[in-house]
Wavefront OBJ file of the C-alpha trace (Angstrom):
o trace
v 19.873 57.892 -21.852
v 16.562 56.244 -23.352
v 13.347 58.034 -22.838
v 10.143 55.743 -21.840
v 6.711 56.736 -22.996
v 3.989 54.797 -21.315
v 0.806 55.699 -22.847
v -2.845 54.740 -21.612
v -5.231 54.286 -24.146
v -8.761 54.227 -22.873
v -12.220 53.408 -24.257
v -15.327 51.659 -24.326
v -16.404 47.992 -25.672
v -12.992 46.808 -25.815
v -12.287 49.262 -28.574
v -8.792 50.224 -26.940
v -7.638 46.212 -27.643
v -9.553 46.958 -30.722
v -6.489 50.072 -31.380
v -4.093 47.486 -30.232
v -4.640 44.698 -31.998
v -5.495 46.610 -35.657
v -1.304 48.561 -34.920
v -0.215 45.351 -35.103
v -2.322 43.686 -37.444
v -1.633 46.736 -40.014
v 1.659 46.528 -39.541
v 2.197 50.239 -37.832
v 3.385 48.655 -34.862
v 6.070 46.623 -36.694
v 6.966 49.996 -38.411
v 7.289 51.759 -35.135
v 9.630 49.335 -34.289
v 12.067 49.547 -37.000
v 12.098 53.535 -37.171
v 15.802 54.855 -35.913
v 15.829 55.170 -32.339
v 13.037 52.994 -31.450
v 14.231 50.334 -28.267
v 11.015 49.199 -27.317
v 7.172 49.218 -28.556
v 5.247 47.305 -26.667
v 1.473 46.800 -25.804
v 0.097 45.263 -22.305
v -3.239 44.581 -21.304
v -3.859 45.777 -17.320
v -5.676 43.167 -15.552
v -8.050 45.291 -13.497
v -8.855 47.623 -16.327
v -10.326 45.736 -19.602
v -11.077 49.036 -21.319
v -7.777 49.679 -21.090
v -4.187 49.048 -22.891
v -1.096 50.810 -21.719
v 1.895 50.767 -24.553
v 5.539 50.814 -23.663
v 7.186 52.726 -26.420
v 11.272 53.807 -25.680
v 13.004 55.902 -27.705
v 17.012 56.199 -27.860
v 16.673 59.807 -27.118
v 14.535 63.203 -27.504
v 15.613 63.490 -31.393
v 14.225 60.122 -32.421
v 10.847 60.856 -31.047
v 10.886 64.214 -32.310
v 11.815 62.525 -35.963
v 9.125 59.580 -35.386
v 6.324 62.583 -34.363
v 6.919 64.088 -37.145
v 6.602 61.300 -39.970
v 3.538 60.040 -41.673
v 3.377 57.411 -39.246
v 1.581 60.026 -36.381
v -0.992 60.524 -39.337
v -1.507 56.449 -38.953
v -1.721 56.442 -35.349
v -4.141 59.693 -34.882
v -6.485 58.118 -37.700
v -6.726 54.888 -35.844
v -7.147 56.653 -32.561
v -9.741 58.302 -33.732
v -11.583 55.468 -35.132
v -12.149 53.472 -32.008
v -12.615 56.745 -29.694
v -9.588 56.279 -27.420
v -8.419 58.637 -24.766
v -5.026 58.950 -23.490
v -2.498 59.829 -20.425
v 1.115 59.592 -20.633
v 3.724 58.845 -18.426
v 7.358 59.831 -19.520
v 10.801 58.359 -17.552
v 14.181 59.256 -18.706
v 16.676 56.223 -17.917
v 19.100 56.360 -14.638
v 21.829 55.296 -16.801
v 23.623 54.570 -13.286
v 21.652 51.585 -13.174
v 19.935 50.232 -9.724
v 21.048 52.072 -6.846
v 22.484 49.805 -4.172
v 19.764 50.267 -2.041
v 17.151 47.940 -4.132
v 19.814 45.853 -5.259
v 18.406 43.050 -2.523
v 14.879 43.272 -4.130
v 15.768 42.582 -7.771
v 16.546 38.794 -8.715
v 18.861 38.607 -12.179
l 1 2 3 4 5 6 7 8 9 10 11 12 13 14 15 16 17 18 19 20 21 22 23 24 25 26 27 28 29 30 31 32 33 34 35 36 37 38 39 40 41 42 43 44 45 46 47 48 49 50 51 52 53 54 55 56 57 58 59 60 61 62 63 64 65 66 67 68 69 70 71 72 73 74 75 76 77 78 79 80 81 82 83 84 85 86 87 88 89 90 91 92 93 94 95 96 97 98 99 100 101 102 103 104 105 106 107 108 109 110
């Protein structure tokens, strides 16, 4: 069971790229990404919406995010979030570990 986070940062004058682009830069991203449980930290840039980036971030399960939100690295992230003024709405998905019911197996091309 992995847990997906999707999490919409928004601001103004491209300042939520701005986030995006100083996590990686810094090195917090790369971080993220080799913390215990961490599958996937990603950030995408929505084509309609250029004040906005939404980040991908999945977790292995509830304990590893409850062990990454409470390590120095939140400190980091809040800091940085509050430099460029970003706002935020999450979306959270917990895997089907079932996999894709047979119903939209016709849609989805391997």
């Amino acid at each position: 069971m992995a847990i997906s986070v999707n999490i919409y940062y928004s601001g103004k004058d491209g300042n939520a790229k701005k986030f995006a682009e100083e996590m990686e830069s810094s090195g917090t991203a790369a971080a993220i990404r080799a913390e215990d449980g961490n599958e996937r930290y990603e950030y995408f840039f929505p084509k309609n919406d250029p004040e906005t980036v939404l980040l991908i971030d999945v977790w292995k399960d509830q304990k590893a995010i409850d062990v990454h939100h409470a390590s120095p690295m939140m400190e980091k992230i809040s800091a940085l979030r509050n430099k460029y003024d970003l706002h935020m709405k999450v979306e959270r998905y917990i895997s089907d570990e079932g996999g894709v019911p047979n119903s939209d197996e016709k849609f989805i091309r391997s």
